[in-house]
C-alpha positions as CSV (number, residue, x, y, z in Angstrom):
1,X,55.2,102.9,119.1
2,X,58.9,102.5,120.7
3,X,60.3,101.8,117.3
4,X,59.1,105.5,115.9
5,X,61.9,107.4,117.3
6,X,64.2,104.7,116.1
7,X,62.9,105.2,113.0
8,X,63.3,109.3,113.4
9,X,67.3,108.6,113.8
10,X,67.2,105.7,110.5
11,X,65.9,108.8,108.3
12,X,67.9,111.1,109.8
13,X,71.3,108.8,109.6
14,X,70.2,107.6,106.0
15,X,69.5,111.1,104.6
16,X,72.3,112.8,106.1
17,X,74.6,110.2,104.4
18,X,73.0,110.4,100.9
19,X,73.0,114.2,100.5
20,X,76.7,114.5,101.6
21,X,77.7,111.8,99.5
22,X,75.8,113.5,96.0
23,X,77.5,116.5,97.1
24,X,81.0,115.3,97.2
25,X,80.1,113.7,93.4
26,X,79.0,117.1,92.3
27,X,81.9,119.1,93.5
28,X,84.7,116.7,92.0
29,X,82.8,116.3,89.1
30,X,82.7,120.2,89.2
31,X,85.7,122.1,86.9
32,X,88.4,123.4,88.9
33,X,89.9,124.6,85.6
34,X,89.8,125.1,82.0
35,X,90.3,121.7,80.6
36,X,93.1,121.8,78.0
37,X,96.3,119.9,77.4
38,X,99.7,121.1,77.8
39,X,100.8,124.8,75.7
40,X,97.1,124.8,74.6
41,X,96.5,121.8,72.9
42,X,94.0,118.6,73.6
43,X,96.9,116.0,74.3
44,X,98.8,114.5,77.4
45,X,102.0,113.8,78.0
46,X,102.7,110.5,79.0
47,X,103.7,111.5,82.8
48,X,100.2,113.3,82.9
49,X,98.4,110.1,82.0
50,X,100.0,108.0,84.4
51,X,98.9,110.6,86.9
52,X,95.1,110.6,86.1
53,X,95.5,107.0,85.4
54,X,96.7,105.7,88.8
55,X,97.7,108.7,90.6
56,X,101.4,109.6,92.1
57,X,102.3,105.8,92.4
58,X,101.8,105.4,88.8
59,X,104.3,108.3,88.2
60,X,107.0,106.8,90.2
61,X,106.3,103.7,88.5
62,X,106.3,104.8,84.9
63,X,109.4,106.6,85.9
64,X,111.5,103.7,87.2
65,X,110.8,101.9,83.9
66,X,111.3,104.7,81.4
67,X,114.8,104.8,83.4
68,X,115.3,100.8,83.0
69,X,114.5,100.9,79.6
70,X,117.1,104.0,79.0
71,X,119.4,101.5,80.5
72,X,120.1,104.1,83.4
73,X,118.2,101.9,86.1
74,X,118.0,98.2,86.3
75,X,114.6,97.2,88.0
76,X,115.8,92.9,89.5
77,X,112.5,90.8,88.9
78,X,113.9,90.3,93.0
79,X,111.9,94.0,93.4
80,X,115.7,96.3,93.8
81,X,116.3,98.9,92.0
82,X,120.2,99.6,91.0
83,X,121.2,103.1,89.4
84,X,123.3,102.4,86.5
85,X,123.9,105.9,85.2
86,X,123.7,109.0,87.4
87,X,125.7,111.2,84.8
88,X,123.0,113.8,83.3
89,X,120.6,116.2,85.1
90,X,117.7,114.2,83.9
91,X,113.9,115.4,84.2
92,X,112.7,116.4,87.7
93,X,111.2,113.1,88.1
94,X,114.4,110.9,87.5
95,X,116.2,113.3,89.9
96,X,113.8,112.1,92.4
97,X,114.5,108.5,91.7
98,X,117.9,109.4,92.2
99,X,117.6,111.1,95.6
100,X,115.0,108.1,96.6
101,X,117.8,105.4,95.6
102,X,120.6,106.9,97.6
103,X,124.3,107.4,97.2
104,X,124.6,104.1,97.6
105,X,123.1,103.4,94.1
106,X,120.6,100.5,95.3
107,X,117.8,100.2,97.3
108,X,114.7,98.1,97.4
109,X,111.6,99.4,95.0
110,X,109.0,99.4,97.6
111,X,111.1,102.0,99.1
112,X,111.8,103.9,96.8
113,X,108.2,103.9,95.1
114,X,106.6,106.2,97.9
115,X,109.5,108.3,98.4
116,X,109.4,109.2,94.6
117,X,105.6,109.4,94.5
118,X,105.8,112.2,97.3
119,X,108.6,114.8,95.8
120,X,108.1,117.9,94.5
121,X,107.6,117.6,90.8
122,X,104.9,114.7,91.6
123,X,102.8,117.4,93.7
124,X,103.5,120.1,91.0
125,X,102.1,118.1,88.5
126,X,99.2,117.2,90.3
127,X,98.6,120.8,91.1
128,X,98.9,121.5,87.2
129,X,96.2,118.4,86.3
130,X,93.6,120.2,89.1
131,X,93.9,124.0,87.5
132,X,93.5,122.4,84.4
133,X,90.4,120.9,85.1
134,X,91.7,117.6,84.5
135,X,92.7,116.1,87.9
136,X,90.6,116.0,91.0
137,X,91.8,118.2,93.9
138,X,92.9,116.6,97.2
139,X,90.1,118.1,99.1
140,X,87.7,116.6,96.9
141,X,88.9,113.1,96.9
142,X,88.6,113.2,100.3
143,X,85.5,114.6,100.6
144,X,84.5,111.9,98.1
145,X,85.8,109.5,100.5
146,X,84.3,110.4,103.3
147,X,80.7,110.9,101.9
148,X,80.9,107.3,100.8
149,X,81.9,106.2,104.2
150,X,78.6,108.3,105.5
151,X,76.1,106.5,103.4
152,X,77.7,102.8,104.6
153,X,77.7,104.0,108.1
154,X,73.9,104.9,106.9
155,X,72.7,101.5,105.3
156,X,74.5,99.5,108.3
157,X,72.9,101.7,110.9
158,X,69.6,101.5,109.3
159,X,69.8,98.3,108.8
160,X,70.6,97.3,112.8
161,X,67.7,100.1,113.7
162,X,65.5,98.5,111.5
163,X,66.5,95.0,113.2
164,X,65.9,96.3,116.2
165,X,63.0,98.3,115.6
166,X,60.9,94.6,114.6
167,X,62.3,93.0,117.6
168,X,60.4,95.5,119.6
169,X,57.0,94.4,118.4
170,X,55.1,91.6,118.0
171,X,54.6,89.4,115.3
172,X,51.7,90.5,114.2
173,X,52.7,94.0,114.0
174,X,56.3,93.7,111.9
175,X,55.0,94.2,108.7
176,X,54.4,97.9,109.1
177,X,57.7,98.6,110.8
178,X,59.7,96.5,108.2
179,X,57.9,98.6,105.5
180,X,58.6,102.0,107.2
181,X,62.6,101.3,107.6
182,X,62.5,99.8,104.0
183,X,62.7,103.4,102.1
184,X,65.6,104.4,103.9
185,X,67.2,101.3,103.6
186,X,66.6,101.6,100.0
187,X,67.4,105.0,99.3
188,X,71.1,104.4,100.8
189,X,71.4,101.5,99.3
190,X,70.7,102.8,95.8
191,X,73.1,105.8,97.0
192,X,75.5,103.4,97.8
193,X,75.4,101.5,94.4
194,X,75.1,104.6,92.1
195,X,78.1,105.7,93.9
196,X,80.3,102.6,93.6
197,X,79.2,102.3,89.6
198,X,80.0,106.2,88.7
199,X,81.7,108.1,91.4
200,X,84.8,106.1,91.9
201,X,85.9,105.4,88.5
202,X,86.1,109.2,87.7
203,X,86.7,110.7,91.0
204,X,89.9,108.5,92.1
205,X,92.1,110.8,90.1
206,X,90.8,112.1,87.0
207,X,88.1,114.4,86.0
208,X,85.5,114.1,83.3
209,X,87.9,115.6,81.1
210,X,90.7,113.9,82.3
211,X,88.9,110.4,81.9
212,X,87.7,111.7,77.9
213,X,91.5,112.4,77.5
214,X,93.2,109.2,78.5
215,X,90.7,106.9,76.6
216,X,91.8,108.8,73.6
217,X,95.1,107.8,74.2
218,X,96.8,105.6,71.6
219,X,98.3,102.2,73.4
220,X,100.7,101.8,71.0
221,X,103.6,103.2,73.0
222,X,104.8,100.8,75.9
223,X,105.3,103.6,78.1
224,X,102.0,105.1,77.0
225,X,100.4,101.7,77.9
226,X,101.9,101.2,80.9
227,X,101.1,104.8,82.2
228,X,97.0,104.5,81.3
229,X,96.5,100.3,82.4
230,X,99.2,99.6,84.6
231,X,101.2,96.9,85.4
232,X,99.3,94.5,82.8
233,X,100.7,96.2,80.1
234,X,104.3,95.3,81.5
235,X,106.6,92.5,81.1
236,X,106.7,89.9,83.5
237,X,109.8,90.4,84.9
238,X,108.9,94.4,85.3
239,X,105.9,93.2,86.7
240,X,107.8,91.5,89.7
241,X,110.2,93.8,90.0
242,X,107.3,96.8,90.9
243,X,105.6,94.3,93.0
244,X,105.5,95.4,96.6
């Protein structure tokens, strides 16, 4: 009976994963707000959608093209970015490109991508998606995060316990250990698939709500494209040009 208390620890590993993992889904999925869109109506605007879409990198991004197709940034398929026209105050987020280029007026886009994806407005706006129930707070991505990490750490140490735990006896008597370690094995395994399949596609940046928003979006607009699927909705040479 060596393999009990082995057994003891596989439940304990397992279980602990699995609750702190459903959890972490419940609280992101959880409003933080009242879900609305911006001055009280249902829609997004376009910087919002590439925010709940693809999170702060996708607002740099969409930012860096709405400028190169204003003709006030060219984005090189070579991945530098060269400021054509500083004249004009610009939105918040242009500013920041701005600032992230340099006086110089050119600098490489993998540089100036993160830099841009960090200022001010970025993290106001992300603060504005959360209290409007549309966004998923930091704390809760990362609590997400690591309760998915838990229930792996659970399955693998399970499985090795389990391993272990059949080693330990003979033959003859593995069938009953295999079936003992099989229902936490299971269990955090199942965790571990129902998490992959609906926690991270809602809980990476955007709600419920935010999620029902953006597939109402129209693709229509480029920009509007870009902002909810990404660089497959771009050109090829934008494409390589945001490439890192």
């Amino acid at each position: 009976m060596l393999w009990v208390p082995l057994l003891l620890v596989a439940y304990v590993v397992a279980g602990t994963g699995c609750v702190r993992a459903c959890r972490a889904a419940l609280a992101a999925a959880r409003p933080h707000g009242t879900a609305i869109g911006p001055s009280g109506g249902t829609g997004l605007t376009v910087c919002e959608a590439a925010y709940l879409a693809g999170g702060p990198l996708r607002v740099a991004d969409l930012t860096l093209v709405s400028m190169h197709r204003a003709h006030r940034l060219l984005l090189a398929r070579t991945g530098w970015a060269t400021v054509l026209d500083a004249g004009g105050a610009g939105d918040a987020w242009e500013r920041a490109v701005l600032e992230a280029v340099g006086p110089e007026g050119q600098s490489p886009v993998p540089a100036v991508r993160p830099v841009v994806a960090a200022a001010d407005s970025v993290r106001r706006l992300a603060r504005e998606l959360v209290a409007r129930g549309l966004a998923v707070s930091e704390e809760c991505l990362k609590e997400v995060e690591a309760g998915m990490r838990a229930v792996r750490a659970g399955f693998l140490s399970t499985l090795l316990l389990g391993t272990t735990a059949a080693l330990l006896v003979p033959g003859s008597e593995r069938a009953p250990v295999v079936a003992a370690f099989s229902l936490p094995l299971l269990g955090s395994g199942l965790c571990l698939l129902i998490g992959r399949i609906e926690v991270h596609p809602y809980t990476r940046w955007a709600s419920p709500a935010g999620q029902r928003l953006l597939s109402g979006l129209s693709p229509a607009d480029p920009l509007t494209a870009f902002a909810v699927r990404g660089p497959a909705a771009l050109e090829p040479e934008l494409r390589a040009a945001l490439r890192d």
